[in-house]
PyMOL Python script that loads the backbone (N, CA, C, O; Angstrom):
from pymol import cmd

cmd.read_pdbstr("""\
ATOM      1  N   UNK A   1       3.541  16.924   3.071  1.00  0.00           N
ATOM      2  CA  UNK A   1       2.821  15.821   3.684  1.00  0.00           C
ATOM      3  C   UNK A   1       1.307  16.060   3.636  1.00  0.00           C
ATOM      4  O   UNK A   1       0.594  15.116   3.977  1.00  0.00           O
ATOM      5  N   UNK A   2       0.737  17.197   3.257  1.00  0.00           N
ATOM      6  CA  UNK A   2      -0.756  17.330   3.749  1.00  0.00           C
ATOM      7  C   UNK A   2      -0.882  16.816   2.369  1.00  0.00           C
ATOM      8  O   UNK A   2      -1.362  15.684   2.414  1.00  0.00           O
ATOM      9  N   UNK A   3      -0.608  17.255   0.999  1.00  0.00           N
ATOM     10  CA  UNK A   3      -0.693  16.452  -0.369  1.00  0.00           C
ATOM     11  C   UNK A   3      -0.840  14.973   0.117  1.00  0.00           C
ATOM     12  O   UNK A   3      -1.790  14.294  -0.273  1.00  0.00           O
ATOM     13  N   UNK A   4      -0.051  14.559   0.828  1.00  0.00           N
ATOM     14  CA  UNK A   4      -0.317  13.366   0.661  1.00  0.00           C
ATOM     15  C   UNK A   4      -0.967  12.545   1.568  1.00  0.00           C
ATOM     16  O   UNK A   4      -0.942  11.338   1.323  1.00  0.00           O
ATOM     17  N   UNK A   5      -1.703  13.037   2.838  1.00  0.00           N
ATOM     18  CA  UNK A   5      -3.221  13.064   3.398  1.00  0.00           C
ATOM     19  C   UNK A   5      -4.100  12.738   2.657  1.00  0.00           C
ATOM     20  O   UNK A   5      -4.786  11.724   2.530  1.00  0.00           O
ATOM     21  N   UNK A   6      -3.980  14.449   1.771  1.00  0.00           N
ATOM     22  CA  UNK A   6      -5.130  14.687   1.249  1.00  0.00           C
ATOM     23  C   UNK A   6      -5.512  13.031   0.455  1.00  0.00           C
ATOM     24  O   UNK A   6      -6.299  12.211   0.928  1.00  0.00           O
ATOM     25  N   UNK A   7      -4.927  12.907  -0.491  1.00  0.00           N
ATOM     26  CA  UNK A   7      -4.755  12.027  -1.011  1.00  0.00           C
ATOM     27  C   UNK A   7      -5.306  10.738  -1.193  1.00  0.00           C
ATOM     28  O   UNK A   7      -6.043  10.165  -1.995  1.00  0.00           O
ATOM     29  N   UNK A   8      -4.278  10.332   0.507  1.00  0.00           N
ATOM     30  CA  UNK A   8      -4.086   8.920   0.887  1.00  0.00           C
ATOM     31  C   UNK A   8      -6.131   9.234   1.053  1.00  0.00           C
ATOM     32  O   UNK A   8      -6.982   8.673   0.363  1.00  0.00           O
ATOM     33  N   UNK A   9      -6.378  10.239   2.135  1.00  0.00           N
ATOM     34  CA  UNK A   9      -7.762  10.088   2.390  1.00  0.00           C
ATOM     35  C   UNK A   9      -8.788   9.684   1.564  1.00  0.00           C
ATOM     36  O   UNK A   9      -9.835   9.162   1.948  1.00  0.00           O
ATOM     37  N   UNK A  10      -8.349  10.032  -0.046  1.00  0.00           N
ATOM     38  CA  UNK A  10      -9.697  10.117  -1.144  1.00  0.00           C
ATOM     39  C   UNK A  10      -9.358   8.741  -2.154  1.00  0.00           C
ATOM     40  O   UNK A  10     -10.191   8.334  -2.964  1.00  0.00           O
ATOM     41  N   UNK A  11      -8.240   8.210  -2.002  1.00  0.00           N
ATOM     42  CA  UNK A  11      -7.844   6.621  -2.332  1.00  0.00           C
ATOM     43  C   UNK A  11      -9.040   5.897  -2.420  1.00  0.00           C
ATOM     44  O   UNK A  11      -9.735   5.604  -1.447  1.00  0.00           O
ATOM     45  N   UNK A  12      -9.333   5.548  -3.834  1.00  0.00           N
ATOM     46  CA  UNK A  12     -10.184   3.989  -3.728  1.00  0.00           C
ATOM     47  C   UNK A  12      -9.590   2.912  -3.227  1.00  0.00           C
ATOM     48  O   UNK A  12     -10.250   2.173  -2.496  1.00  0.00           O
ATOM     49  N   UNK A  13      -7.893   2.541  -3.598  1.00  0.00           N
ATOM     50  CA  UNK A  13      -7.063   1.321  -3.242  1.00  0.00           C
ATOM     51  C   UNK A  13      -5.581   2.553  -2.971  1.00  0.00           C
ATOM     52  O   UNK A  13      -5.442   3.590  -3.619  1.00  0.00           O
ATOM     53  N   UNK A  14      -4.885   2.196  -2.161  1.00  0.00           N
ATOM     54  CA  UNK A  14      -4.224   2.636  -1.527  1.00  0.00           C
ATOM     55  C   UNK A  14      -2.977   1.678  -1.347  1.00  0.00           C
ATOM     56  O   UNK A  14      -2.870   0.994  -0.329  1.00  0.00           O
ATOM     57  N   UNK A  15      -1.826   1.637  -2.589  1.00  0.00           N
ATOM     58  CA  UNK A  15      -1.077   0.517  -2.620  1.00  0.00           C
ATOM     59  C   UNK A  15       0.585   0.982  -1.737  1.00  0.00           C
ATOM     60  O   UNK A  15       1.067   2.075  -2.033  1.00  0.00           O
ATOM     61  N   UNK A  16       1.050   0.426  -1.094  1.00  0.00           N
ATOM     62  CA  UNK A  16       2.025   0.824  -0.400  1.00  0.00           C
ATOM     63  C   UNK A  16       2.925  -0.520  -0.572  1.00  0.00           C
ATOM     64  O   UNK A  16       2.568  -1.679  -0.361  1.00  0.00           O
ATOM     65  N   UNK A  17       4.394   0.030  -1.084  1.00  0.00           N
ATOM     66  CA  UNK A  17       5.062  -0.922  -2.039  1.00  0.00           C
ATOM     67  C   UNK A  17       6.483  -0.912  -1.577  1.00  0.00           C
ATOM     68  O   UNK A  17       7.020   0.184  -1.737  1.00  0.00           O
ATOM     69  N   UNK A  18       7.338  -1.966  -0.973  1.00  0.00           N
ATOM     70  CA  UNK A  18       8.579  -1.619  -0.691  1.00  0.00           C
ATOM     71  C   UNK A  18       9.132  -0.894   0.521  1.00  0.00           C
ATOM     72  O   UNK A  18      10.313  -0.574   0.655  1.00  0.00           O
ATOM     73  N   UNK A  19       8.046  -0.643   1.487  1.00  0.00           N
ATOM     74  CA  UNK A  19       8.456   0.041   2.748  1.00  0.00           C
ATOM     75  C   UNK A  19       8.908  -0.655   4.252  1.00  0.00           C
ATOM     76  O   UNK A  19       8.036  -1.185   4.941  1.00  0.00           O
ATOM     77  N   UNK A  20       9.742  -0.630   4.517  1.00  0.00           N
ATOM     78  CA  UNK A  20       9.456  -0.916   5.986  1.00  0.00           C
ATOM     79  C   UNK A  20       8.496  -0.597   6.988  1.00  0.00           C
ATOM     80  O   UNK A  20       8.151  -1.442   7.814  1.00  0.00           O
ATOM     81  N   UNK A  21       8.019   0.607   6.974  1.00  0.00           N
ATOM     82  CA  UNK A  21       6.250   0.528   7.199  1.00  0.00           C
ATOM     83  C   UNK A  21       6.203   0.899   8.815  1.00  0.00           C
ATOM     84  O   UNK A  21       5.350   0.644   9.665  1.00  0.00           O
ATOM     85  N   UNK A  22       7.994   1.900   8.927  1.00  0.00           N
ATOM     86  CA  UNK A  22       8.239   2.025  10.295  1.00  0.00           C
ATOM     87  C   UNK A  22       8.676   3.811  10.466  1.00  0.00           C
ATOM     88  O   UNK A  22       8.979   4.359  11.526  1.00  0.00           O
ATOM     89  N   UNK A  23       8.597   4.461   9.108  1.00  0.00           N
ATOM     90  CA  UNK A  23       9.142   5.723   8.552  1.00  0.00           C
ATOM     91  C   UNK A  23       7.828   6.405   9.211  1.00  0.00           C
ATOM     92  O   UNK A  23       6.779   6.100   8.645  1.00  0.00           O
ATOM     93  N   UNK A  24       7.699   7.466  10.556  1.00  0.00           N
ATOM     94  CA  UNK A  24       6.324   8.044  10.415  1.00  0.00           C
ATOM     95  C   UNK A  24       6.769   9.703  10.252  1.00  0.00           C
ATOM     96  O   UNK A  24       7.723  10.252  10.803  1.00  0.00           O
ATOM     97  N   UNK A  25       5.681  10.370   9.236  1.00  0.00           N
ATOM     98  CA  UNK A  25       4.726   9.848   9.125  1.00  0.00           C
ATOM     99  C   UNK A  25       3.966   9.099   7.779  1.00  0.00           C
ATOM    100  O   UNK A  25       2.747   9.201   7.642  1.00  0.00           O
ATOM    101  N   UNK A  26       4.378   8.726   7.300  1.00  0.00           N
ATOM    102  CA  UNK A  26       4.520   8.049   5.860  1.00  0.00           C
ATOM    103  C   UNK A  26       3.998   6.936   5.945  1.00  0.00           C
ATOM    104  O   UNK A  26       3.574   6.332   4.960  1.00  0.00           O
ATOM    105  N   UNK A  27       3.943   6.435   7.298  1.00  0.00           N
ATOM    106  CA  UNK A  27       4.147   4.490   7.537  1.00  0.00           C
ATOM    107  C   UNK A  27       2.301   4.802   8.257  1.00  0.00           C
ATOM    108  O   UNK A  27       1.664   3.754   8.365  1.00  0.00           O
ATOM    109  N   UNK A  28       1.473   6.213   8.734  1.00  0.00           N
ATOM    110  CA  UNK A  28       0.355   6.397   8.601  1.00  0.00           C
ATOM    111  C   UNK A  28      -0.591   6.367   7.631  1.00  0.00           C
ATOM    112  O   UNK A  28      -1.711   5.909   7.858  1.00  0.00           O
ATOM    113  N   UNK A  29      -0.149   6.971   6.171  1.00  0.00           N
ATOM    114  CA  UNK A  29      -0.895   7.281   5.396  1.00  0.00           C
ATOM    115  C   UNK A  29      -1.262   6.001   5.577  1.00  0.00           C
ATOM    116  O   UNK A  29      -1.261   5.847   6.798  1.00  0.00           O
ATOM    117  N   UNK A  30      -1.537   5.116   5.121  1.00  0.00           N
ATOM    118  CA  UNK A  30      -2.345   3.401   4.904  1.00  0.00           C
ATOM    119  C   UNK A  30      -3.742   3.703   5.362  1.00  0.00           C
ATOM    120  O   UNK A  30      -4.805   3.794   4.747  1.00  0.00           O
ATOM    121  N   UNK A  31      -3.348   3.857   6.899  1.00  0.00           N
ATOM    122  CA  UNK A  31      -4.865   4.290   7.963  1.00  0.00           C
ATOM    123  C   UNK A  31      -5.111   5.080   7.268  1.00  0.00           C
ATOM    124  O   UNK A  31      -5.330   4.572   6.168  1.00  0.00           O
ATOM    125  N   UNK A  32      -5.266   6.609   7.241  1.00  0.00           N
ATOM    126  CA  UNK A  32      -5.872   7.249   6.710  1.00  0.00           C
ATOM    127  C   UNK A  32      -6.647   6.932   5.224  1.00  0.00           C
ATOM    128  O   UNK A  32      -7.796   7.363   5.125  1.00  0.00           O
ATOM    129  N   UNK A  33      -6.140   6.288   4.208  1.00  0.00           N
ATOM    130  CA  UNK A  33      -6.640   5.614   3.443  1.00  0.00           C
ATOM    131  C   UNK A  33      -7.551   4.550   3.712  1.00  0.00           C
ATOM    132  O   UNK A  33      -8.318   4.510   2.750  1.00  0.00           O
ATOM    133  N   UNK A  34      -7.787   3.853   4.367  1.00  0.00           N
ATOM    134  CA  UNK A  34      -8.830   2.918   5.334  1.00  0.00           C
ATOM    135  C   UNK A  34      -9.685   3.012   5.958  1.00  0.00           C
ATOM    136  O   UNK A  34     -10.815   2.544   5.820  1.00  0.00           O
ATOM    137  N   UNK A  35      -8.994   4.021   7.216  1.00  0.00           N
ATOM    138  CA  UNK A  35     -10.140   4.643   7.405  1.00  0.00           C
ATOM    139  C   UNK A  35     -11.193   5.591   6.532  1.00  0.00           C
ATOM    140  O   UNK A  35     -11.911   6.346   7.188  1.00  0.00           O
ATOM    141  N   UNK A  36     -11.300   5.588   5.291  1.00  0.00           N
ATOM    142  CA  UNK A  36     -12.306   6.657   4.647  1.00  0.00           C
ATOM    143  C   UNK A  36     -12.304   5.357   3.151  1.00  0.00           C
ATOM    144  O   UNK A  36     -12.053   5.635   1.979  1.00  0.00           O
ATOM    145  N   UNK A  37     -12.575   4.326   3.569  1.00  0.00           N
ATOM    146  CA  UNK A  37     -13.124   3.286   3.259  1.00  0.00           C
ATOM    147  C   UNK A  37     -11.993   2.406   1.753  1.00  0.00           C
ATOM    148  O   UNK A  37     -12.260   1.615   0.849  1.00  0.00           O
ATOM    149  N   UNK A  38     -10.768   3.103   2.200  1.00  0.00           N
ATOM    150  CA  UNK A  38     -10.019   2.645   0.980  1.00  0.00           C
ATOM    151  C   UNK A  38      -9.581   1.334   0.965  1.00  0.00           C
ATOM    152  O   UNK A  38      -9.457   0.818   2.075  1.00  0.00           O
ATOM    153  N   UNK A  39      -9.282   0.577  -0.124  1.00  0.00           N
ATOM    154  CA  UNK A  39      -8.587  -0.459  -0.277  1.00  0.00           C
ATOM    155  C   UNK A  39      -6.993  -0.486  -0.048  1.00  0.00           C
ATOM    156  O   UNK A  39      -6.214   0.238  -0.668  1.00  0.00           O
ATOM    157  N   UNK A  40      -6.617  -1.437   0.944  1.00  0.00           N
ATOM    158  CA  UNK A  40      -4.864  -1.315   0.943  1.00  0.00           C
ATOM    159  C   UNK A  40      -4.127  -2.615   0.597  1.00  0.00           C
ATOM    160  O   UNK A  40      -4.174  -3.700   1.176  1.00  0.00           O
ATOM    161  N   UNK A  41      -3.445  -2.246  -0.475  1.00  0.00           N
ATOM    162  CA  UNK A  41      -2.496  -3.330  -1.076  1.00  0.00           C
ATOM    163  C   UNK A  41      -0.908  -2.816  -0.273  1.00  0.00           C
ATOM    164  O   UNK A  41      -0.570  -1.645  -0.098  1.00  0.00           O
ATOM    165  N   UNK A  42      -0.027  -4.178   0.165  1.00  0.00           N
ATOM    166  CA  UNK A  42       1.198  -4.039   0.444  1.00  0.00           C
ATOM    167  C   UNK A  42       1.699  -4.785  -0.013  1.00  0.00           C
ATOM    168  O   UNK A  42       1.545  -5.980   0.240  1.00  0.00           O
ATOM    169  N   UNK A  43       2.868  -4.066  -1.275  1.00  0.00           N
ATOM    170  CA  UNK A  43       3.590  -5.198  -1.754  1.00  0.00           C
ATOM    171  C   UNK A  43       4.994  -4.910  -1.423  1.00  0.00           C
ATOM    172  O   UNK A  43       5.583  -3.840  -1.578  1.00  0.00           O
ATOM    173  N   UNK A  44       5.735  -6.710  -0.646  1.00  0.00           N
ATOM    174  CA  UNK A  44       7.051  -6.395   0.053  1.00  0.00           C
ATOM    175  C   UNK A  44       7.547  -7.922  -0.176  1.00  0.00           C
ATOM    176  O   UNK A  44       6.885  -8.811  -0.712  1.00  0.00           O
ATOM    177  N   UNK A  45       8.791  -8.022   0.323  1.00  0.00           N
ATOM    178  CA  UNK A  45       9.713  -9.032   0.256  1.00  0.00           C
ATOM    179  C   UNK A  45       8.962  -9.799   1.676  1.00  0.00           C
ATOM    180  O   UNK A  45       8.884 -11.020   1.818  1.00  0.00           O
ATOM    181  N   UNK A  46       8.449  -8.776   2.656  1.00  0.00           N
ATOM    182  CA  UNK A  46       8.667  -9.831   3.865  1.00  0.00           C
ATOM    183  C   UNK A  46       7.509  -8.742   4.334  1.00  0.00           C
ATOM    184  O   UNK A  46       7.373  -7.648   3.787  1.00  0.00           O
ATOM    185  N   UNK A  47       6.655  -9.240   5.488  1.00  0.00           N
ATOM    186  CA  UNK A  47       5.782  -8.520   6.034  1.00  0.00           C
ATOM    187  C   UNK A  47       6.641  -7.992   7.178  1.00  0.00           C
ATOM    188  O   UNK A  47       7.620  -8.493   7.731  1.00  0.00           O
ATOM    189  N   UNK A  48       5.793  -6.465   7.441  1.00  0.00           N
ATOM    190  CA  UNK A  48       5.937  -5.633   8.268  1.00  0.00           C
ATOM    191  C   UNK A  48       5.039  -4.762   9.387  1.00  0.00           C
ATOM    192  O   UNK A  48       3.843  -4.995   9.209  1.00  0.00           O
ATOM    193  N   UNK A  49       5.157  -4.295   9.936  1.00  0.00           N
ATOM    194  CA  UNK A  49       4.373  -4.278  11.561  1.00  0.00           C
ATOM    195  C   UNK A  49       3.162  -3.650  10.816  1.00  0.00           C
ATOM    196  O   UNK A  49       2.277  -3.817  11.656  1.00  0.00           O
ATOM    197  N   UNK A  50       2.460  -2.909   9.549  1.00  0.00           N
ATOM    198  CA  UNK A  50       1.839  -2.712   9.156  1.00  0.00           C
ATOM    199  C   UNK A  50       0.914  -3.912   8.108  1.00  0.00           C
ATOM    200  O   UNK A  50      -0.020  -3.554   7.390  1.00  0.00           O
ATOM    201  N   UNK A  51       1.353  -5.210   8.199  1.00  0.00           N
ATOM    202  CA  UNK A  51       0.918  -6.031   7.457  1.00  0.00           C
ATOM    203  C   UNK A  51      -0.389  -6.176   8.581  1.00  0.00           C
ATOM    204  O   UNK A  51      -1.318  -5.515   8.117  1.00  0.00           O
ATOM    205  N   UNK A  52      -0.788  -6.804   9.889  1.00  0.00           N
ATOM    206  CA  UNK A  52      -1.903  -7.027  10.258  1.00  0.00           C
ATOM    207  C   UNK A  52      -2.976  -5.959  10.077  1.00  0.00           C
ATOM    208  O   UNK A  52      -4.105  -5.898  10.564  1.00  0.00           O
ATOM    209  N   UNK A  53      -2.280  -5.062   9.183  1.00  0.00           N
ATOM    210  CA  UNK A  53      -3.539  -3.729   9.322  1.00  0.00           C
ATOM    211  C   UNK A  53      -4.136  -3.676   7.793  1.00  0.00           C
ATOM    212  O   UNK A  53      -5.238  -3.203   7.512  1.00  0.00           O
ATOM    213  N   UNK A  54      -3.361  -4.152   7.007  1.00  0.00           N
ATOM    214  CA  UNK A  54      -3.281  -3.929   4.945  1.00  0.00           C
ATOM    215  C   UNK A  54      -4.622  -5.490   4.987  1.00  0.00           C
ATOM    216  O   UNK A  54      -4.766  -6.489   5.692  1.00  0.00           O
ATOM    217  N   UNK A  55      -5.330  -4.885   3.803  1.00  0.00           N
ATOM    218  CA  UNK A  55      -6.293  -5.676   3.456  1.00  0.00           C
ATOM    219  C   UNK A  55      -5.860  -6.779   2.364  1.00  0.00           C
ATOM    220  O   UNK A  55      -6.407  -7.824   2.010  1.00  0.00           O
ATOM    221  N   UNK A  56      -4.887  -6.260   2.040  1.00  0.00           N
ATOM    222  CA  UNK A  56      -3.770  -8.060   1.379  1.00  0.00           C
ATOM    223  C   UNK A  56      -2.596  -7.224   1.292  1.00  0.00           C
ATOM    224  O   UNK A  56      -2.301  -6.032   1.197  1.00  0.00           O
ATOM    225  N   UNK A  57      -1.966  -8.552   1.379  1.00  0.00           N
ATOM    226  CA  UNK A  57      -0.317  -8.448   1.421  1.00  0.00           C
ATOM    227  C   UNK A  57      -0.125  -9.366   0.217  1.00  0.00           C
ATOM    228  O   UNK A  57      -0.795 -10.367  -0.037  1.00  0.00           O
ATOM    229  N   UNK A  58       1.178  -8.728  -0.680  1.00  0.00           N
ATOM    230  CA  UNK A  58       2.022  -9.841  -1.945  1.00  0.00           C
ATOM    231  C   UNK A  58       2.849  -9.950  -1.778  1.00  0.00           C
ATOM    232  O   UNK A  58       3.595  -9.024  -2.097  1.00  0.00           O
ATOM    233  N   UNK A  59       3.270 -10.819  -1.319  1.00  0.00           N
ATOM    234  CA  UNK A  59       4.849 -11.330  -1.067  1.00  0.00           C
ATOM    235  C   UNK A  59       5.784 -11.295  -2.200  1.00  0.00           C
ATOM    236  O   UNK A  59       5.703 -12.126  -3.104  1.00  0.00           O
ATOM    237  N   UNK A  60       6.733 -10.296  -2.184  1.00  0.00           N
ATOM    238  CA  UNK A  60       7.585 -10.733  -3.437  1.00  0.00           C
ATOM    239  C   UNK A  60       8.069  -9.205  -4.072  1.00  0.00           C
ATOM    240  O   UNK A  60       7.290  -8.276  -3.859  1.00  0.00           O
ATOM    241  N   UNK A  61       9.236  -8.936  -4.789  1.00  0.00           N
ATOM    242  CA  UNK A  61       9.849  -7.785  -5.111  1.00  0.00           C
ATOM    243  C   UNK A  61       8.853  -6.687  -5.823  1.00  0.00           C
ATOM    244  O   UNK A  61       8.073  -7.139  -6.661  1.00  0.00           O
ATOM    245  N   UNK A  62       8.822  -5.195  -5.535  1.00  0.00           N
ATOM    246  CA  UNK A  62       8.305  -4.468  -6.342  1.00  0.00           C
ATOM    247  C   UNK A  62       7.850  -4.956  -7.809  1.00  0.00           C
ATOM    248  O   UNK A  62       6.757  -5.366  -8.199  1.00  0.00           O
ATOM    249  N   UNK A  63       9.237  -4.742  -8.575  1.00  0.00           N
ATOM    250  CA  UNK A  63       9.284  -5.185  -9.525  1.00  0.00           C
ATOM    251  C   UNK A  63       8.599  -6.146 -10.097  1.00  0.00           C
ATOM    252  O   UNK A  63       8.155  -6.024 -11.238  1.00  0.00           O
ATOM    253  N   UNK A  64       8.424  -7.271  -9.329  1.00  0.00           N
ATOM    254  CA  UNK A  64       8.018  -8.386  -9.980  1.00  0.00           C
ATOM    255  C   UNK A  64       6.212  -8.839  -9.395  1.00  0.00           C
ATOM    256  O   UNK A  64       5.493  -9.637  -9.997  1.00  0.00           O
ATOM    257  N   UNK A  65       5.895  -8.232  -8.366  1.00  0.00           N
ATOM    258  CA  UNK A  65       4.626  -8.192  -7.945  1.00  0.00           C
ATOM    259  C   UNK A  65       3.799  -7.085  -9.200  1.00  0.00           C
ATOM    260  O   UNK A  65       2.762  -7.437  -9.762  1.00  0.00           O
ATOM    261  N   UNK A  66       4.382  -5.942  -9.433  1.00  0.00           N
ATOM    262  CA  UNK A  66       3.615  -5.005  -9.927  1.00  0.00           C
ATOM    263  C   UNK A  66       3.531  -5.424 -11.787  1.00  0.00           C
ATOM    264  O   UNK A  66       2.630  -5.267 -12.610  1.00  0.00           O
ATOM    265  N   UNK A  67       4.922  -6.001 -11.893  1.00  0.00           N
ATOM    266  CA  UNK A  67       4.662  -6.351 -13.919  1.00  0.00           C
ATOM    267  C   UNK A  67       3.321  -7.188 -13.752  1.00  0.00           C
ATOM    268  O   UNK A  67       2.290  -6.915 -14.366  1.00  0.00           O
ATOM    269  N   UNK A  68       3.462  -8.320 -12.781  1.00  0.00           N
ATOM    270  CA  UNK A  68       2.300  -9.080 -12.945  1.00  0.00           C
ATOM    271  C   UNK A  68       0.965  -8.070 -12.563  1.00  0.00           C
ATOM    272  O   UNK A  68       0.099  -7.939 -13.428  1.00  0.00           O
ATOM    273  N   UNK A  69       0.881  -7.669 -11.820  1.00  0.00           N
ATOM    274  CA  UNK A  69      -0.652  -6.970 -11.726  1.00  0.00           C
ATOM    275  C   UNK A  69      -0.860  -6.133 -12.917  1.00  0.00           C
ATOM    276  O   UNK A  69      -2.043  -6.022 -13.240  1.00  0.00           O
ATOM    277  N   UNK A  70       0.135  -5.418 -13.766  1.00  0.00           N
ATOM    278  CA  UNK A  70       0.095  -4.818 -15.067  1.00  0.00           C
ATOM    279  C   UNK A  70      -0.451  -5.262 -16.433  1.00  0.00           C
ATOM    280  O   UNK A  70      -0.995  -4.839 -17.453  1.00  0.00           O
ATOM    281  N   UNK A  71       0.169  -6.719 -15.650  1.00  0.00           N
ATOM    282  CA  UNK A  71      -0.123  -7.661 -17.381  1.00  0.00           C
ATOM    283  C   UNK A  71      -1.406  -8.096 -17.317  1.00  0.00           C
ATOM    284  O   UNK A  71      -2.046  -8.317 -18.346  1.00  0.00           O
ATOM    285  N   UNK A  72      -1.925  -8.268 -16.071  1.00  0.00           N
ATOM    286  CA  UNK A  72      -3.102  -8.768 -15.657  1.00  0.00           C
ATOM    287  C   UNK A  72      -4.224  -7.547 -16.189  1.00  0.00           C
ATOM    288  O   UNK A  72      -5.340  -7.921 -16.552  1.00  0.00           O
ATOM    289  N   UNK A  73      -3.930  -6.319 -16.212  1.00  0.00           N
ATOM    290  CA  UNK A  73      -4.617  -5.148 -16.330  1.00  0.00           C
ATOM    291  C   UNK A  73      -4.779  -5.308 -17.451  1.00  0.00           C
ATOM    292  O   UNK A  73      -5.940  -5.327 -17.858  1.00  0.00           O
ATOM    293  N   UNK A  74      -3.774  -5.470 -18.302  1.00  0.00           N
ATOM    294  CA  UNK A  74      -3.809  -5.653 -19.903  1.00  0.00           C
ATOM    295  C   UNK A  74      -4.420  -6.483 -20.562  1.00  0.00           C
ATOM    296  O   UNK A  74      -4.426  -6.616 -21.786  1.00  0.00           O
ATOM    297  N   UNK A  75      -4.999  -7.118 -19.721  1.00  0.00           N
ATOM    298  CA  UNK A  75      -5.189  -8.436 -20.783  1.00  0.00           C
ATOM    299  C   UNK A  75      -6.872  -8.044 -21.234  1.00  0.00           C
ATOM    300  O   UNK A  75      -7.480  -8.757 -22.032  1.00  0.00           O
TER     301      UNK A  75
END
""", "prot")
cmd.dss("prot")
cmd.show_as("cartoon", "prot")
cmd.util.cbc("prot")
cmd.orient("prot")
């Protein structure tokens, strides 16, 4: 878990994908990424008690939120 502190802390965007967002301490890292000025993407089927805190939310399956942000990268 400190790997992934460390981490979450030094995040430019900080994407958290598929969680219930209720697992701690896992369902922290976000904050820690935020607080040290990161960007937070949550991509889920349905928002979760961590959605009023994420700087956008995408509604909609892993899978199918992330091909599109991929293809978008590609172009």
């Amino acid at each position: 878990i400190s790997l992934a502190l460390e981490w979450s802390r030094n995040a430019d965007v900080f994407f958290l994908v598929g969680t219930s967002g209720i697992v701690y301490p896992a369902a922290s890292l976000p904050f820690f990424a935020k607080e040290n000025g990161g960007f937070v993407v949550e991509i889920n089927i349905e928002e979760t008690p961590l959605t009023p805190h994420i700087d956008l939310h995408l509604e909609g399956s892993a899978s199918q939120v992330l091909d599109t942000i991929l293809k978008g990268l590609n172009k």
